[in-house]
DOLUM-69716 format. One record per residue: x, z, y of N, C-alpha, C in turn; residue number from 1. Coordinates in steps of 0.1 Angstrom, whole numbers. Atoms other than C-alpha are relative to their C-alpha. Layout:
<recs>
> X/Z/Y/X/Z/Y/X/Z/Y/NUM .
...
</recs>
This chain:
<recs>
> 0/-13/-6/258/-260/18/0/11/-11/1 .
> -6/-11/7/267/-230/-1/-10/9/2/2 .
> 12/-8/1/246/-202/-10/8/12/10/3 .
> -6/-3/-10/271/-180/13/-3/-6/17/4 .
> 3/5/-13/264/-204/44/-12/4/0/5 .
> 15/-2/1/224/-204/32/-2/20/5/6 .
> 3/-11/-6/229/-164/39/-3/3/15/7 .
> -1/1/-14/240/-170/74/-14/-2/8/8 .
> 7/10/-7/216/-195/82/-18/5/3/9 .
> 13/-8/2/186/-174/68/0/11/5/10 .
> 4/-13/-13/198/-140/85/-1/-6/14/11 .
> -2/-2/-20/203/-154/121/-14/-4/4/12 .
> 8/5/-3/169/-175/118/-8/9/2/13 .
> 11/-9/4/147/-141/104/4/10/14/14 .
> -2/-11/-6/168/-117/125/-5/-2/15/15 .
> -5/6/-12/168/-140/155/-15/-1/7/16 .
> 8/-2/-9/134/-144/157/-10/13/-6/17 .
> 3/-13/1/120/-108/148/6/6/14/18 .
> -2/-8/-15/141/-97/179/-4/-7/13/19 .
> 4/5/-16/126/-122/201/-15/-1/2/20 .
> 13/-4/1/93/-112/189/-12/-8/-9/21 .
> 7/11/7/83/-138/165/-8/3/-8/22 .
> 7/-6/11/53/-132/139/5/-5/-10/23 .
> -9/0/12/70/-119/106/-3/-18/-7/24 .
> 8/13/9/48/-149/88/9/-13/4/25 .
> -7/15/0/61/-178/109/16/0/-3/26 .
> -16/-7/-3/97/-159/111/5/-12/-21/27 .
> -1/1/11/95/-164/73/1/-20/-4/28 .
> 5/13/3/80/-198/68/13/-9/7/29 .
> -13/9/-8/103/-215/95/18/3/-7/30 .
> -13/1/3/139/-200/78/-5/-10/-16/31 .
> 5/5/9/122/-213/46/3/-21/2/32 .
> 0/14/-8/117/-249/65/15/-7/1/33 .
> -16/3/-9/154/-247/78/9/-1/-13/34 .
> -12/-4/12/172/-238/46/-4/-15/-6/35 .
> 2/14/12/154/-270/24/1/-8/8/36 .
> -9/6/-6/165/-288/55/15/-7/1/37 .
> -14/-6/4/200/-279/55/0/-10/-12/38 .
> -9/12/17/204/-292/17/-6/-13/-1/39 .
> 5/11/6/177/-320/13/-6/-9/12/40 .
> 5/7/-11/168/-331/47/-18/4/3/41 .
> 15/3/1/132/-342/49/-9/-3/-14/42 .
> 6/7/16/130/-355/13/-10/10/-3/43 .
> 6/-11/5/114/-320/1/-14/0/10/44 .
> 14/-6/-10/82/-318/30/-11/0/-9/45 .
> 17/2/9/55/-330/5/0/9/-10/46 .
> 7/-17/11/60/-300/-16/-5/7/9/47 .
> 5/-14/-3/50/-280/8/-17/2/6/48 .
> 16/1/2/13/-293/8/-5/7/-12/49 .
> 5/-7/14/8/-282/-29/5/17/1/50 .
> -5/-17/1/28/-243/-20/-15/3/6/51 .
> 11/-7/-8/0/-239/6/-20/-4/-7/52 .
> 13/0/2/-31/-254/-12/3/12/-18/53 .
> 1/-10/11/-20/-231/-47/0/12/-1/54 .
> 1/-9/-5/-18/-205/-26/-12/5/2/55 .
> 16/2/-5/-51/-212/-9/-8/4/-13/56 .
> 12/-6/10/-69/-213/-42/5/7/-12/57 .
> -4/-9/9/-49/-190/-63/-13/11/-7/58 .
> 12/-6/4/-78/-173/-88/7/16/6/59 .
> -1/-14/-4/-56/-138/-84/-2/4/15/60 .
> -2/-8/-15/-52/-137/-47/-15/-4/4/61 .
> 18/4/-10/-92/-146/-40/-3/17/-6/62 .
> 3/-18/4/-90/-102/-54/-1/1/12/63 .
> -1/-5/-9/-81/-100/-21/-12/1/11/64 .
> 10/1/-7/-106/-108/4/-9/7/-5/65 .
> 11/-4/4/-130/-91/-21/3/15/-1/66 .
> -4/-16/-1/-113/-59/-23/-4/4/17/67 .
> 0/0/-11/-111/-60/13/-13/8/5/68 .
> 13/2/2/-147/-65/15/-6/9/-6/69 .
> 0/-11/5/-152/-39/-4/0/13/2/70 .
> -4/-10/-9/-136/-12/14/-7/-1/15/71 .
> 6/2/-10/-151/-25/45/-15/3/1/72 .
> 15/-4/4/-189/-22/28/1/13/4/73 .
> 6/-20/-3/-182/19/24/2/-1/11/74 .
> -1/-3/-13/-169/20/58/-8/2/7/75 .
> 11/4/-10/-191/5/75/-14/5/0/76 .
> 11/-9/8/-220/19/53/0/14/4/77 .
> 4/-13/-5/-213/51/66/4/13/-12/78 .
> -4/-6/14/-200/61/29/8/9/-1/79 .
> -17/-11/0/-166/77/38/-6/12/8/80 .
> 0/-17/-8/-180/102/61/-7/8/-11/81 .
> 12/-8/10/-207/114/32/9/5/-9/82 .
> -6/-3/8/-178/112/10/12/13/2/83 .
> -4/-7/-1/-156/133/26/-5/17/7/84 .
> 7/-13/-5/-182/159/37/-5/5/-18/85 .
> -1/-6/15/-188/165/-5/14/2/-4/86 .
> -13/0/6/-153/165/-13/5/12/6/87 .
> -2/-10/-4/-146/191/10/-3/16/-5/88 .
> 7/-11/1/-168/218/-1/10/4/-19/89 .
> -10/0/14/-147/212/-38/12/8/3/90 .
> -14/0/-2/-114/220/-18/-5/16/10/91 .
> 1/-8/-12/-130/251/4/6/12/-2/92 .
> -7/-12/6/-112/278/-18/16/-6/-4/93 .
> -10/5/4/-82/262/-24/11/4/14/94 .
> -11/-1/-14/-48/271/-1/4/-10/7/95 .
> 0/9/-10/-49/246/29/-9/-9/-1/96 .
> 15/3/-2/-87/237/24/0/-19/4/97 .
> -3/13/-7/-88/207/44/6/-9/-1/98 .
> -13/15/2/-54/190/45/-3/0/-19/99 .
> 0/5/19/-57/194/1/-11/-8/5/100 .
> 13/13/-1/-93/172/10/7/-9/2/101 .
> -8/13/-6/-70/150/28/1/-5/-7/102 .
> -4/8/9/-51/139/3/-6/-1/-13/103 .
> 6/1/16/-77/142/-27/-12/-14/5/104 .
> 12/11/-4/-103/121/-4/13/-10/3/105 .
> -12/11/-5/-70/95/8/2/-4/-17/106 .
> -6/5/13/-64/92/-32/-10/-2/-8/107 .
> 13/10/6/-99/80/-41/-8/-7/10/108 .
> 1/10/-4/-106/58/-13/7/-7/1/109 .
> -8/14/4/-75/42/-16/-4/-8/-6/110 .
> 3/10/11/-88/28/-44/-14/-5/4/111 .
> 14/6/-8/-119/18/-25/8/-12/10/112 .
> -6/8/-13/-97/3/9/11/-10/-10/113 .
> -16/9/0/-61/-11/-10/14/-4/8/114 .
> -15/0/-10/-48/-5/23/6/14/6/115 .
> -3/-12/-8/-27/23/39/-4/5/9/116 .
> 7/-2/-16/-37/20/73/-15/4/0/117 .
> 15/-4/-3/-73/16/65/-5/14/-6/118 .
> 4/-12/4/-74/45/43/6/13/8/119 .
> -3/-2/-7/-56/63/67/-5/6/17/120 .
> 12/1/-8/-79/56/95/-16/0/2/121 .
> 13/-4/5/-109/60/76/-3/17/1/122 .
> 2/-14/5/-102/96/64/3/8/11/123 .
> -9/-6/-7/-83/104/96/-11/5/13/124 .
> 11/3/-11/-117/95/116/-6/14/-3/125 .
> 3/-9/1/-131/119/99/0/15/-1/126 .
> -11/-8/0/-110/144/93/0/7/10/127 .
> -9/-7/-10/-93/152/123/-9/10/9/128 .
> 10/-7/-3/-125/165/140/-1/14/-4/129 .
> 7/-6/0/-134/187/119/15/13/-4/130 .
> -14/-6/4/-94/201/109/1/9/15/131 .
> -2/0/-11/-92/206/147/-9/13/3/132 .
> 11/-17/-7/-125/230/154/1/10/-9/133 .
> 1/-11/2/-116/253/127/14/7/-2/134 .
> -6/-7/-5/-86/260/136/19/-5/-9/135 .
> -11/5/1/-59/240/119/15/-6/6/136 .
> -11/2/-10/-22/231/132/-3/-15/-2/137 .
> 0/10/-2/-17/194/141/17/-3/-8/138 .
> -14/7/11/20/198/123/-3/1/-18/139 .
> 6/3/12/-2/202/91/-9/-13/1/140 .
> 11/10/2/-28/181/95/7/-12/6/141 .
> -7/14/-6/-10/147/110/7/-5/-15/142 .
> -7/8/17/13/144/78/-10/1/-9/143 .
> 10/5/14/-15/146/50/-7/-12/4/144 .
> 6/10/-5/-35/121/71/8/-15/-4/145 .
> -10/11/1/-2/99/70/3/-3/-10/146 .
> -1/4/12/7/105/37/-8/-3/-11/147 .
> 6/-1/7/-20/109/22/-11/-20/0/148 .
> -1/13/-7/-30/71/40/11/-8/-12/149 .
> -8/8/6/-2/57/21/1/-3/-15/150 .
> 7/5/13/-16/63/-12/-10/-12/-1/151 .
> 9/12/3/-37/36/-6/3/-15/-5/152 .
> -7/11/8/-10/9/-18/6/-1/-19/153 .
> -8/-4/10/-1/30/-49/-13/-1/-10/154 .
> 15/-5/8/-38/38/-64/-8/-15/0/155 .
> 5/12/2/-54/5/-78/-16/3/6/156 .
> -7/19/0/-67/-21/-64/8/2/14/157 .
> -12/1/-12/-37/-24/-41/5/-15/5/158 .
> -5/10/-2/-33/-54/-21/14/-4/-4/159 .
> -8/4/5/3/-55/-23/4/-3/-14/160 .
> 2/0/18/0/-51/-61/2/-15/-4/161 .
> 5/11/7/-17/-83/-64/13/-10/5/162 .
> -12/12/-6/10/-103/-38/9/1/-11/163 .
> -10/7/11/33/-94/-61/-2/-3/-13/164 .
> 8/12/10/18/-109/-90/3/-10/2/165 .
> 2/12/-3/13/-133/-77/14/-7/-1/166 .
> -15/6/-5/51/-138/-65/7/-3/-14/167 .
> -9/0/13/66/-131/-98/-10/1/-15/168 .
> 5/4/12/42/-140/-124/-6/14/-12/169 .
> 5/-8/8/34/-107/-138/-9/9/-1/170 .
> 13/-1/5/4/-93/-150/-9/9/9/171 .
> 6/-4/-12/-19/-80/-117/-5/14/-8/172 .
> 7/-13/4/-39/-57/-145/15/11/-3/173 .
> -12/-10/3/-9/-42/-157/7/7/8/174 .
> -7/-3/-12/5/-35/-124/-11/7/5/175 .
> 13/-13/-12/-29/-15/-112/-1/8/-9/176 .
> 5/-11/9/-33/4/-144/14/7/3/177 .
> -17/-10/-8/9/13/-135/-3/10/10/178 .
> 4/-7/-12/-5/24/-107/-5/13/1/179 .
> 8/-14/-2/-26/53/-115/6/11/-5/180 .
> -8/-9/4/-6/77/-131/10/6/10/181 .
> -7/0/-13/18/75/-102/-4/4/11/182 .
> 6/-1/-16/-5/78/-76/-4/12/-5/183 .
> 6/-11/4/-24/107/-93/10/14/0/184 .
> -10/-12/-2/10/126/-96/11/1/14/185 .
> -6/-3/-13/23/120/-65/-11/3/12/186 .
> 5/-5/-9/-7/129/-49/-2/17/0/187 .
> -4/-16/5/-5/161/-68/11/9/6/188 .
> -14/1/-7/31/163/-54/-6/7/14/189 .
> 8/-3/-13/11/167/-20/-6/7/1/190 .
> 8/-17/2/-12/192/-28/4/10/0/191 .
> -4/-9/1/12/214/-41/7/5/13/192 .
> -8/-3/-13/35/210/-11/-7/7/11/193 .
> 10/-7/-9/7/219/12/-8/13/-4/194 .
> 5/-10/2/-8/247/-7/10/9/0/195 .
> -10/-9/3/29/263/-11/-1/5/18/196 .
> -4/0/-18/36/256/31/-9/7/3/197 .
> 14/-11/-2/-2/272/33/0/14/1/198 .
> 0/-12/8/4/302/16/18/8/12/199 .
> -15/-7/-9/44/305/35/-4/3/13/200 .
> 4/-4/-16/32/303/70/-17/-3/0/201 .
> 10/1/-4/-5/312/75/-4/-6/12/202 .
> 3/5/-15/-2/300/109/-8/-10/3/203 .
> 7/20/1/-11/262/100/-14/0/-5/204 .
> 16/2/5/-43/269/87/-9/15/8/205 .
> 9/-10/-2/-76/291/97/0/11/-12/206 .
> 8/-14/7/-89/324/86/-7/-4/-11/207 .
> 7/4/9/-102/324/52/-15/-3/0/208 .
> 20/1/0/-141/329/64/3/-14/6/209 .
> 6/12/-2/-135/297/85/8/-15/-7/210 .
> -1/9/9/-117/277/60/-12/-2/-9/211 .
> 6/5/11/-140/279/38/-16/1/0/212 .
> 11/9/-11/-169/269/57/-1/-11/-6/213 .
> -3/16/4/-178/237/44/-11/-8/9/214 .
> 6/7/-8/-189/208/64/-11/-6/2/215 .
> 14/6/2/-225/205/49/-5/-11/-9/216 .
> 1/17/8/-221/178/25/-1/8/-12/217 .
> 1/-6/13/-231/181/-13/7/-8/-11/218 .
> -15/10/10/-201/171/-39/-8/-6/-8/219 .
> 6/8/19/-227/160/-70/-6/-15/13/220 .
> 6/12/-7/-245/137/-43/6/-11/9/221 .
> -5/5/-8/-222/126/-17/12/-2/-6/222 .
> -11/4/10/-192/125/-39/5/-9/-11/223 .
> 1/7/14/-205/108/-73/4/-15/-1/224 .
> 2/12/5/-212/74/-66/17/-7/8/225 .
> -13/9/-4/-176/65/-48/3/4/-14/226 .
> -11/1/15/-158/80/-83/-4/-9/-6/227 .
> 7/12/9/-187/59/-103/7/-12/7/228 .
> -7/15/-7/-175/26/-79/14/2/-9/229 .
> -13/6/5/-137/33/-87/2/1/-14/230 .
> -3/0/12/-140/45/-121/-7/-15/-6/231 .
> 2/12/2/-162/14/-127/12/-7/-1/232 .
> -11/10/1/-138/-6/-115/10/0/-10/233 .
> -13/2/9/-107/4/-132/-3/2/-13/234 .
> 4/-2/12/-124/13/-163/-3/-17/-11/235 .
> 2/16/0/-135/-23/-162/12/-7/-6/236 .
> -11/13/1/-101/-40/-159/9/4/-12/237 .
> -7/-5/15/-89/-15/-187/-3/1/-7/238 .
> 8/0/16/-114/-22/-215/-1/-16/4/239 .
> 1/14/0/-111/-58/-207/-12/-10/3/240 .
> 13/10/-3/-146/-66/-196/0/-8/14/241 .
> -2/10/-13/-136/-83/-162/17/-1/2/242 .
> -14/2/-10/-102/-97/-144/2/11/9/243 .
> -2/-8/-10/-90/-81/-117/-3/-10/14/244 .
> 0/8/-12/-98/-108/-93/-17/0/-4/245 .
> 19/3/6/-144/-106/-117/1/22/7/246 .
> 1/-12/-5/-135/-68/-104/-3/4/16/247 .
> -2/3/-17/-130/-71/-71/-19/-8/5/248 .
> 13/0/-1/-166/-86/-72/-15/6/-5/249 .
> 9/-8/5/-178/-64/-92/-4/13/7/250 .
> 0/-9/-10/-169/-36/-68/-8/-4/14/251 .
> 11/4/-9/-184/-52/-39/-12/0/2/252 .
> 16/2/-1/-219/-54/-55/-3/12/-3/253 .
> 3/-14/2/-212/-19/-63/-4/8/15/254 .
> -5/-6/-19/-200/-10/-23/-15/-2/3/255 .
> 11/-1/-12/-232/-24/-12/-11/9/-3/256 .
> 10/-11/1/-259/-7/-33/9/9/1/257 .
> -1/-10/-5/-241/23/-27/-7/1/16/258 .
> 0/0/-13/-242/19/8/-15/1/4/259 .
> 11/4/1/-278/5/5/-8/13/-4/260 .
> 5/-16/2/-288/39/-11/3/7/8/261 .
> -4/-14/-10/-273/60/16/-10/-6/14/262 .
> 4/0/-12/-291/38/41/3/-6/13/263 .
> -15/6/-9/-259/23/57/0/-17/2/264 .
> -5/12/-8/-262/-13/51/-11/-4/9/265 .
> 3/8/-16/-275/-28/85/5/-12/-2/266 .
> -4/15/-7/-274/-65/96/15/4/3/267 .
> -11/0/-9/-249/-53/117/12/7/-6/268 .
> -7/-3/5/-229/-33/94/4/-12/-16/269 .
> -5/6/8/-224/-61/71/6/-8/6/270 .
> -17/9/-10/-211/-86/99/7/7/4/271 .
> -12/-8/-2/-190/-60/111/13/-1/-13/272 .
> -11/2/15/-174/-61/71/5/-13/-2/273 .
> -4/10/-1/-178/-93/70/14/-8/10/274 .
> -9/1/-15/-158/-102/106/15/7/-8/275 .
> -11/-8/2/-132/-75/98/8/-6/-14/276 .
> -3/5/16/-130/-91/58/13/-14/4/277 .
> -5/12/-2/-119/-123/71/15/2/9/278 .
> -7/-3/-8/-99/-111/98/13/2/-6/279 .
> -9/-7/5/-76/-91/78/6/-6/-13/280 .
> 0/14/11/-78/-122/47/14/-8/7/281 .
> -14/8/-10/-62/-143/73/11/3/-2/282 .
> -16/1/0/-34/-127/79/7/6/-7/283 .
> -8/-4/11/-22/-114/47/-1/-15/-8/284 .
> -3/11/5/-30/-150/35/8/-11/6/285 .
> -9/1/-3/-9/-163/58/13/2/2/286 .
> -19/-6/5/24/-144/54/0/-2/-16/287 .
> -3/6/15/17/-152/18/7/-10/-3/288 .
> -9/18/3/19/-188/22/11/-1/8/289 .
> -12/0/-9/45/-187/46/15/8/-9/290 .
> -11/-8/11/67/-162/20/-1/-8/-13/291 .
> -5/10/12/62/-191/-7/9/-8/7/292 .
> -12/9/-3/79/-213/14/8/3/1/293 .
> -14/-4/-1/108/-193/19/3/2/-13/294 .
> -7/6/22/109/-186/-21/-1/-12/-8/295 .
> 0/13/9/103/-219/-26/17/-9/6/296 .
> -14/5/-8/135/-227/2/10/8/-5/297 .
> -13/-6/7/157/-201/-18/0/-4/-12/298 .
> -4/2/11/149/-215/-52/10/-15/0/299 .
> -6/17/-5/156/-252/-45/12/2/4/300 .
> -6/4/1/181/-247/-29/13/12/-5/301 .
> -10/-8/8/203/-222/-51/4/13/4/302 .
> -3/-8/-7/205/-194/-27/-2/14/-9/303 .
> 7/-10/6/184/-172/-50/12/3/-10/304 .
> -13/1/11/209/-184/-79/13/11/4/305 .
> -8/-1/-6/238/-177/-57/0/21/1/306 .
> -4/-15/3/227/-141/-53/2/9/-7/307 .
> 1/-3/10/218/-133/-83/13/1/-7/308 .
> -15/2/8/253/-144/-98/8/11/10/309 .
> -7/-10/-7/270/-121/-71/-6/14/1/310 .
> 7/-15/4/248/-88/-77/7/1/-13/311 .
> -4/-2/17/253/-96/-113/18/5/-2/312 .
> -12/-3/2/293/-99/-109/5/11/6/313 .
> -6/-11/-7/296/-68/-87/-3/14/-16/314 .
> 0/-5/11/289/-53/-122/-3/16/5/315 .
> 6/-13/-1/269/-19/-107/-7/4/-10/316 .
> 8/-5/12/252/3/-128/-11/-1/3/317 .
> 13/3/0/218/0/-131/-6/14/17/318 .
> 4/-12/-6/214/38/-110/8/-6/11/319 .
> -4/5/-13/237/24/-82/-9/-7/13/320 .
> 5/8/-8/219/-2/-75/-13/0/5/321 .
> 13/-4/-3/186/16/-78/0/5/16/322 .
> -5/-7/-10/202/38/-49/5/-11/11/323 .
> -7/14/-12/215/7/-27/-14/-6/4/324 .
> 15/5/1/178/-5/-32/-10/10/6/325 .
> 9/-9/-10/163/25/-17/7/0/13/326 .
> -8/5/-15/191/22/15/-6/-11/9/327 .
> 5/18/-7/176/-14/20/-13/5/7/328 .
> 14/-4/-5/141/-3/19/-4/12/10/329 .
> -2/-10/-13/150/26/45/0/-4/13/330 .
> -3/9/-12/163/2/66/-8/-14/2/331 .
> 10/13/-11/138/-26/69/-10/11/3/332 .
> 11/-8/-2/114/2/70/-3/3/15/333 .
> -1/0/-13/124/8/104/-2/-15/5/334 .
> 2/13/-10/119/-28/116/-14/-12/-4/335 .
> 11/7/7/95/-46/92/-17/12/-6/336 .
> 11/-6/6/59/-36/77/-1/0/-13/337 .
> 1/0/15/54/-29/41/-3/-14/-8/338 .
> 1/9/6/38/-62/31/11/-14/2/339 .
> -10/11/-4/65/-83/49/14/0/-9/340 .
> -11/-1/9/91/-64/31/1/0/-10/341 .
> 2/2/13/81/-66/0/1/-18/-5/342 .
> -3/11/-2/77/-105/5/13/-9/1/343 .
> -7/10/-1/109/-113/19/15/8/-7/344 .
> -10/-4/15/132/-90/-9/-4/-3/-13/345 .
> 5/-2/19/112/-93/-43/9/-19/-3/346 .
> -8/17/4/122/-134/-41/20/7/-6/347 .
> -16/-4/2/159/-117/-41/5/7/-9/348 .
> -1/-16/8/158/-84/-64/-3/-3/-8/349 .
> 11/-1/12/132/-94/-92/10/-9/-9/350 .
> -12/7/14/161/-120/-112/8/10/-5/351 .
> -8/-10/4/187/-94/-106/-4/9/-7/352 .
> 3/-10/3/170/-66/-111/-7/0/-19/353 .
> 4/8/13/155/-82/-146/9/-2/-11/354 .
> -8/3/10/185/-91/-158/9/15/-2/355 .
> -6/-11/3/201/-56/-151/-9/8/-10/356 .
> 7/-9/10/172/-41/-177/-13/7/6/357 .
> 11/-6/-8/145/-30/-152/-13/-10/-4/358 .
> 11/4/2/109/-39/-164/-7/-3/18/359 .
> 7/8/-11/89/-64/-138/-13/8/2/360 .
> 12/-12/-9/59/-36/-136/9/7/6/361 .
> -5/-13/-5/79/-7/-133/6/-5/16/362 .
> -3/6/-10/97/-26/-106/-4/-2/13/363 .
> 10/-2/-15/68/-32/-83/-9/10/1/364 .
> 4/-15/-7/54/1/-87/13/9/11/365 .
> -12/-6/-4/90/13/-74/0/-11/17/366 .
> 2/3/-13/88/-12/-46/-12/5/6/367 .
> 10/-2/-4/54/-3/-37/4/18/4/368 .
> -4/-15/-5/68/37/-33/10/-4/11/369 .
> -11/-1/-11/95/25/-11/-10/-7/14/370 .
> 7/4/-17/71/7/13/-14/11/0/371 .
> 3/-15/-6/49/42/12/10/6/11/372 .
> -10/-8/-5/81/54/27/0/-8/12/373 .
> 2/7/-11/80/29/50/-12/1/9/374 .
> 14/0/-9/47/33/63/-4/11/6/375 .
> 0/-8/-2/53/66/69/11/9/7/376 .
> -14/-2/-8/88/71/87/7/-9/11/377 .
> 3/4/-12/94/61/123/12/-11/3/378 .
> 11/0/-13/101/38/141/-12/-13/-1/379 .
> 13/14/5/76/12/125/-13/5/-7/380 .
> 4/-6/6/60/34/104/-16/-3/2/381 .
> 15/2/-8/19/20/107/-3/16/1/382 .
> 12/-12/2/5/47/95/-2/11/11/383 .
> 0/-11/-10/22/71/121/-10/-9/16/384 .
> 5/-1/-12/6/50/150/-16/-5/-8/385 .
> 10/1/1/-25/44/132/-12/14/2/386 .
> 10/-14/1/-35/85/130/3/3/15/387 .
> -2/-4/-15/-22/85/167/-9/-8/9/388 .
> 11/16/-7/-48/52/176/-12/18/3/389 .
> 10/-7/1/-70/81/167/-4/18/2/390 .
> -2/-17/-9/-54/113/184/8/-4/6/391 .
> -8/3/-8/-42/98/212/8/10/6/392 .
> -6/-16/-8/-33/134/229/14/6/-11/393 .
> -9/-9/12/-8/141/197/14/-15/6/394 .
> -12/16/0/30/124/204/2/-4/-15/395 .
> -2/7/12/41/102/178/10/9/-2/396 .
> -10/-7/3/70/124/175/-4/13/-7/397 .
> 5/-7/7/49/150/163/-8/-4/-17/398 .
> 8/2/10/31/132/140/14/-4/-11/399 .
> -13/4/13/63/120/123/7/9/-4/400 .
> -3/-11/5/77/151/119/-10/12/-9/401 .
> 8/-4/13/48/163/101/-2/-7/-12/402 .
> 2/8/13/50/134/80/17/-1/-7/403 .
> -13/-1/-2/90/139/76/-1/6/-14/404 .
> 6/-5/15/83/161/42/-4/-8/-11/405 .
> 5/8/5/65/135/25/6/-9/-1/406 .
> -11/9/3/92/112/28/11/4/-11/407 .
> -5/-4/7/114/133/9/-7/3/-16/408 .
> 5/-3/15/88/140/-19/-3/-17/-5/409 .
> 5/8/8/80/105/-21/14/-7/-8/410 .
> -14/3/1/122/98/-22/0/8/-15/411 .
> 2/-7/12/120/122/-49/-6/0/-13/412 .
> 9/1/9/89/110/-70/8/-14/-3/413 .
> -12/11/7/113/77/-71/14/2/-10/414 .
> -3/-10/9/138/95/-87/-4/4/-12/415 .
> 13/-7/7/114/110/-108/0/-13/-13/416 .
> 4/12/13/104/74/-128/9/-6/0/417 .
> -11/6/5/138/64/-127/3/5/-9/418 .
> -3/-10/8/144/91/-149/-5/1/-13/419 .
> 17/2/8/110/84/-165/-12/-5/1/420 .
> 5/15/-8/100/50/-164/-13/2/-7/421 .
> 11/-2/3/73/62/-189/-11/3/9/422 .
> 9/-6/-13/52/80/-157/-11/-17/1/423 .
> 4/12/-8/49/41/-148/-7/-9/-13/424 .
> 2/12/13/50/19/-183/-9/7/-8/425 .
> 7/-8/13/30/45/-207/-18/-7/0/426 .
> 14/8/-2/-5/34/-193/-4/-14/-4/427 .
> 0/15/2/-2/-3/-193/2/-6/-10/428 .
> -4/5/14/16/-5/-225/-11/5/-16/429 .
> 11/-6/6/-10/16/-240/-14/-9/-3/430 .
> 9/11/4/-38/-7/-232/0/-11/-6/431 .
> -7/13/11/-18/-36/-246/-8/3/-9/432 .
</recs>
């Protein structure tokens, strides 16, 4: 069978069952199944004991669960609301008060949560309340919540980060220290945009006396010990005294005495982290294993090869293909979720894209902005129904047109390190 038929055989299987409602994971695993079928029959099944147990105990991907875990402790602890009632009082002079908190509190608990959604629905809990009684629009406040939510993939520790690591072998620290520079300037990106829009139409925001109101919280007290947690952390994995997978537990025993200081951990708020830890383990550990088998069914049987040699001979320029590469990720964006699609292209992109001259960091900080974009532009977009879980009364159609903006700046911050790959590589190479 031909790496041409292997195309067929792998779109009608994925597409086929995605439209009949299949979970992406098994969607994956089963064309995976079908394809080393196809060429080798049954001979190949006993590899696929060792994909799922090296998966299982992969030292980088056990970060995950503990990151997780992590983010779950402040939650639950009661930490994010303390945190975002001192953060506020920092931002209460500033043009667009609030929504700027948004995205300054969403761009340091990212790096608490790892995930979009959760950070998203963390800050959005809190948030939205207090945006609401003093007088803010809902076409401001919906997009920072969203976008500012979607920094949580870009700002280390980032689950996706680590999957891809994992996928393609390259260096987990190096790919979170990539991360921060990026995330810090593209959340800046956000600030400005909302303090300009602030300043254009007063409408979207309150009266200066009740902007700058603050919500009662004290920034040295309620603010300190999350920076201490993340600076820890990343400070850690950049002076070389822990992994990124001895981090990820180092943060945890951070998350809890914090928590424990505020008061927060409970019995019940630790099985709640706990419960939720596993929960959400599961099923990113399962579309993992399930997305080896299908890069283990495109290596074997040549398909990967096959593509690779036909990108290569269409002889694009590197900038073309960057631009064909944001098209793609536009369009799964609408149908798939960020970790899915990162899974079932990087097997396909990461040879080509390698041999066209593109560094393997820079690469999945670049995929990691395109599935921001995704997580933020309709009709899949989590993020948009995760701030709507939590303002049921707002249409999604509003909420995506406040986040509509943010798509273009993050389209644009891509761009940006194409231009100047240093933004991405300068950090990492540095530590070297």
């Amino acid at each position: 069978m031909s790496w041409t038929e292997l195309v067929v055989l792998y779109s009608c299987v994925l597409v086929g069952c995605l439209a009949g409602g299949v979970y992406i994971g098994v969607a994956m695993g089963l064309a995976g199944l079908l394809g080393i079928m196809a060429m080798f029959g049954t001979s190949l099944w006993q590899s696929i004991g060792p994909i799922v147990w090296n998966n299982s105990t992969n030292f980088t991907l056990v970060a995950i669960p503990l990151f997780i875990l992590m983010g779950e402790i402040i939650l639950q602890g009661g930490v994010a609301t303390r945190f975002y009632s001192g953060l506020s009082r920092v931002f209460r002079h500033v043009p667009g008060g609030l929504a700027q908190t948004n995205i300054a509190g969403c761009a340091v608990f990212s790096a608490v949560s790892g995930s979009s959604v959760a950070t998203a629905m963390t800050v959005g809990s809190v948030a939205l309340g207090e945006m609401r009684k003093r007088g803010y629009k809902d076409s401001l406040t919906m997009g920072t919540l969203t976008a500012g939510g979607s920094l949580g993939i870009l700002v280390p520790p980032s689950i996706p980060m680590i999957v891809y690591a994992s996928m393609t072998h390259e260096s987990v620290i190096d790919l979170l220290m990539a991360g921060i520079i990026p995330g810090i300037l593209l959340s800046f990106f956000f600030c400005v945009y909302i303090g300009v829009r602030a300043v254009m139409d007063p409408s979207l925001v309150p009266s200066k006396e009740a902007a700058a109101a603050d919500i009662g919280g004290n920034p040295i007290r309620d603010s300190m010990p999350i920076i201490v947690l993340v600076g820890g952390v990343i400070l850690g994995m950049y002076f070389g005294i822990f992994t990124a997978t001895e981090a990820s537990a180092v943060g945890v025993l951070l998350a809890a005495l914090i928590a424990w200081y505020y008061g927060g951990l409970s019995w019940k708020a630790i099985q709640i982290s706990f419960s939720n830890t596993v929960i959400s383990s599961s099923v990113i550990m399962f579309i993992t294993i399930c997305a080896q088998i299908l890069q283990y069914g495109i290596v074997v049987t040549g398909f990967g090869d096959g593509i690779a040699d036909f990108i290569t001979g269409l002889n694009l320029s590197p900038f073309v293909f960057f631009c064909i590469l944001l098209l793609i990720y536009v369009f799964l964006g609408m149908v798939m979720e960020g970790l899915s699609m990162m899974l079932v292209t990087v097997p396909l992109i990461y040879a080509p894209m390698v041999a066209m001259g593109f560094d393997g960091i820079w690469l999945g900080i670049l995929i990691i902005l395109y599935i921001e974009l995704g997580q933020i532009h309709p009709p899949v977009g989590l993020n948009l129904f995760a701030i709507q879980s939590i303002a049921p009364d707002t249409k999604l159609a509003t909420i995506a047109w406040s986040s509509l903006p943010y798509c273009f700046i993050i389209i644009g911050f891509a761009f940006l390190i194409y231009v100047f790959p240093e933004i991405v590589l300068w950090l990492p190479e540095t530590m070297r």
